[in-house]
N, C-alpha and C positions, 0 to 999 in steps of 0.2 A: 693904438694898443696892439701888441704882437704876444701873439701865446703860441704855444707847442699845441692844442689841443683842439677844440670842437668848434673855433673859431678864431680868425685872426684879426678882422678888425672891427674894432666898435665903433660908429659911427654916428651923428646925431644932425638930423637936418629938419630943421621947423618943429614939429612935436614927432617927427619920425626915428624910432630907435632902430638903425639897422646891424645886425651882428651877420659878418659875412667868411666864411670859409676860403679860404684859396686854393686850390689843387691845381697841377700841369693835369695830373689824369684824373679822370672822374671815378675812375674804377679804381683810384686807389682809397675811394672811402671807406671808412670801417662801419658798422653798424653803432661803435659807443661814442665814434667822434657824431654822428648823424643824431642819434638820440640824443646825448648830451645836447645839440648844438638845438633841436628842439624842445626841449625842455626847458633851457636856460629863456630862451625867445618864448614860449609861454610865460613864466614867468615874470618878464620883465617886461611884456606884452610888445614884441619887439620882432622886428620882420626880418628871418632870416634870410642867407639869399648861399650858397655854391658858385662859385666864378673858377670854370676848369677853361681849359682847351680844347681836350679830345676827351674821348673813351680810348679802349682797348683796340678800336677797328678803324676809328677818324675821324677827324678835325670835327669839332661841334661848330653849328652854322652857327651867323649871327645875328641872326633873324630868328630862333627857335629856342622854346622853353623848353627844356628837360625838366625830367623830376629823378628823386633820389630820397628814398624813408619821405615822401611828398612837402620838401624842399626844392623849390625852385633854382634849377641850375641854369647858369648861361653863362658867356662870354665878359671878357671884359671890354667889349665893344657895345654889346646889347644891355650889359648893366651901365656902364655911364649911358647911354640912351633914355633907360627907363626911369635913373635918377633927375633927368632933365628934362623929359620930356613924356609931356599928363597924354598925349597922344597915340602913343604907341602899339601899334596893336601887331605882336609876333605869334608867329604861330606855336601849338602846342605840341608837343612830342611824346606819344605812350603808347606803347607797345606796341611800337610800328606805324599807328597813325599820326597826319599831322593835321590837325584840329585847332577852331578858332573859335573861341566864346562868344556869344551872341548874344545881345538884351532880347531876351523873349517876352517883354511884357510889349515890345514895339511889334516884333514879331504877330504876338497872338492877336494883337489892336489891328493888325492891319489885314490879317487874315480874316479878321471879324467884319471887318469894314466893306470887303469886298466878296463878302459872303463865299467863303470856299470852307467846307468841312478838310477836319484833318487827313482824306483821303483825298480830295480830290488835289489840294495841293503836293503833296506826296508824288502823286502820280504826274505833274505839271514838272518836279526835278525830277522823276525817278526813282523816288526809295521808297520802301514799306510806309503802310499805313503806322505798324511799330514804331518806326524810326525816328517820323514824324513827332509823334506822341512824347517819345522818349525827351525830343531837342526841346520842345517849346515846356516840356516839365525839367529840364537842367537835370535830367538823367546822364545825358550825354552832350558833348561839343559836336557840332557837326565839320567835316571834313572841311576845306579849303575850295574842292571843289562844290561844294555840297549848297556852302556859303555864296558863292558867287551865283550860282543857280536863283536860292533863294531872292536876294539881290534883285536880280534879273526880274524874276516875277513878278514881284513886289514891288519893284523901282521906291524902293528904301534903303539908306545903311546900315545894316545888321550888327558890325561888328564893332566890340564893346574894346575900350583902349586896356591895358595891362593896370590892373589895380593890386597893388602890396596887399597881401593878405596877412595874418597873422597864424601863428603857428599853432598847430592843432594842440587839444589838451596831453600833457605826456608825462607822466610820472616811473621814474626809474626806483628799483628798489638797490637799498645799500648795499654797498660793494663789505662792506668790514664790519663789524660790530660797533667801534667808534663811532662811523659816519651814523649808524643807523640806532646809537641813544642820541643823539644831535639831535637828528633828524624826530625822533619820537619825542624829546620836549619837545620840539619845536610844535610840535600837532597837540601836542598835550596848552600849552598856551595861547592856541587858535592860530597859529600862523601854518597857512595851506604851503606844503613845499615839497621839493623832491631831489634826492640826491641826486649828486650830477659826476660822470667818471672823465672825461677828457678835459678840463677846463684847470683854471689857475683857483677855484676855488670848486666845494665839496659839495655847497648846498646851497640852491637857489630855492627863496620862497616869498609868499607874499599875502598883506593881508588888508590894508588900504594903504600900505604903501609897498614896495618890494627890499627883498636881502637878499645878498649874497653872503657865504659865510666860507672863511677857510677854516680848516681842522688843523691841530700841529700839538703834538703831547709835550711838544717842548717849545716852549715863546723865542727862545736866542734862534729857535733854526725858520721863523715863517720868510723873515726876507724877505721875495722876492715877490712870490704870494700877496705879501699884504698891499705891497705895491702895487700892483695890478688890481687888486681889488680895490684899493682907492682910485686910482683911475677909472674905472669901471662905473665907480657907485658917481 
């Protein structure tokens, strides 16, 4: 399924719904294709995903998560990877650091085991007693180097493989007056929903099952629209 808007392909493998973006530049996203494309993936409880190339400055690795409105971007190298392989473990990318997720429940069991307070291990890799505290509470990911230290000490594998996550809660408010008497039956009749501006339809919602809905004050012009919306649904 190919659209102009907050996603271009829909995907379905096992019970996994995936809606995926395509860009050459990462930095050519917009804030309503981003939103939208989260929304629509709330919604349909559906795992979004960004597949660029570069940014503005170069070539994105293909080993590394980026994030984008906290959609996961990567390669199309590291996304077929992660669609086939439950193992993977890339590193994370924000704001300069590159960071690796870790099972802290192995973590704190093995800190526990060998009796070390959360200073004294701290001070065994080098970072604050804070820093400590922060990784084994998933305040923070700990660095790459940070990880291997851990590791080391511990002589355990810390690091946790890349799990699909689902897209945060996200509700857009309507762009027109139309969209948004839609959009207000639609809450008025209990269906939880949110309008949506880059996509081939106006309103995604859901209530123990999910909709999508196109808008069109005139039926001879939907077209193309209702196409995709069946494909979709």
């Amino acid at each position: 399924l190919t659209t102009d808007g907050a996603f271009d392909i829909a995907a379905k493998r096992d019970d996994k719904l995936l809606l995926v973006k395509v860009l050459a530049n990462i930095d050519g996203l917009n804030d309503e294709q981003a939103l939208s494309l989260r929304a629509v993936s709330y919604f349909l409880s559906a795992h979004p995903f960004i597949v660029s190339v570069k940014n503005n400055r170069e070539s994105l690795d293909n080993n590394m998560i980026y994030s984008r409105f906290d959609i996961p971007v990567v390669t199309s190298e590291l996304f077929s990877n992660i669609i086939t392989n439950d193992e993977i473990v890339p590193l994370n990318s924000a704001k300069g650091r590159h960071t690796i997720e870790v099972d802290v429940k192995i973590l704190r069991e093995k800190r526990n085991e060998l009796e070390l307070t959360l200073e004294q291990l701290a001070n065994k890799i080098g970072i604050s007693k804070k820093t400590m505290y922060e990784i084994e509470n998933e305040r923070v990911n700990p660095t790459k180097e940070t990880v291997e230290k851990l590791e080391s000490v511990l002589s355990i594998d810390l690091k946790k493989p890349f799990e699909m996550k689902n897209a945060p809660v996200t509700y857009l408010k309507p762009k027109n007056d139309f969209q948004g008497k839609v959009s207000k039956e639609f809450s008025r009749i209990g269906i939880d929903n949110s309008s949506v501006y880059s996509a081939p339809f106006e309103i995604v919602g859901k209530e123990n099952f999910s909709i999508i809905t196109t808008l069109s004050r005139n039926i001879r012009k939907v077209g193309k629209s209702a196409l995709i919306v069946k494909k979709l649904s």
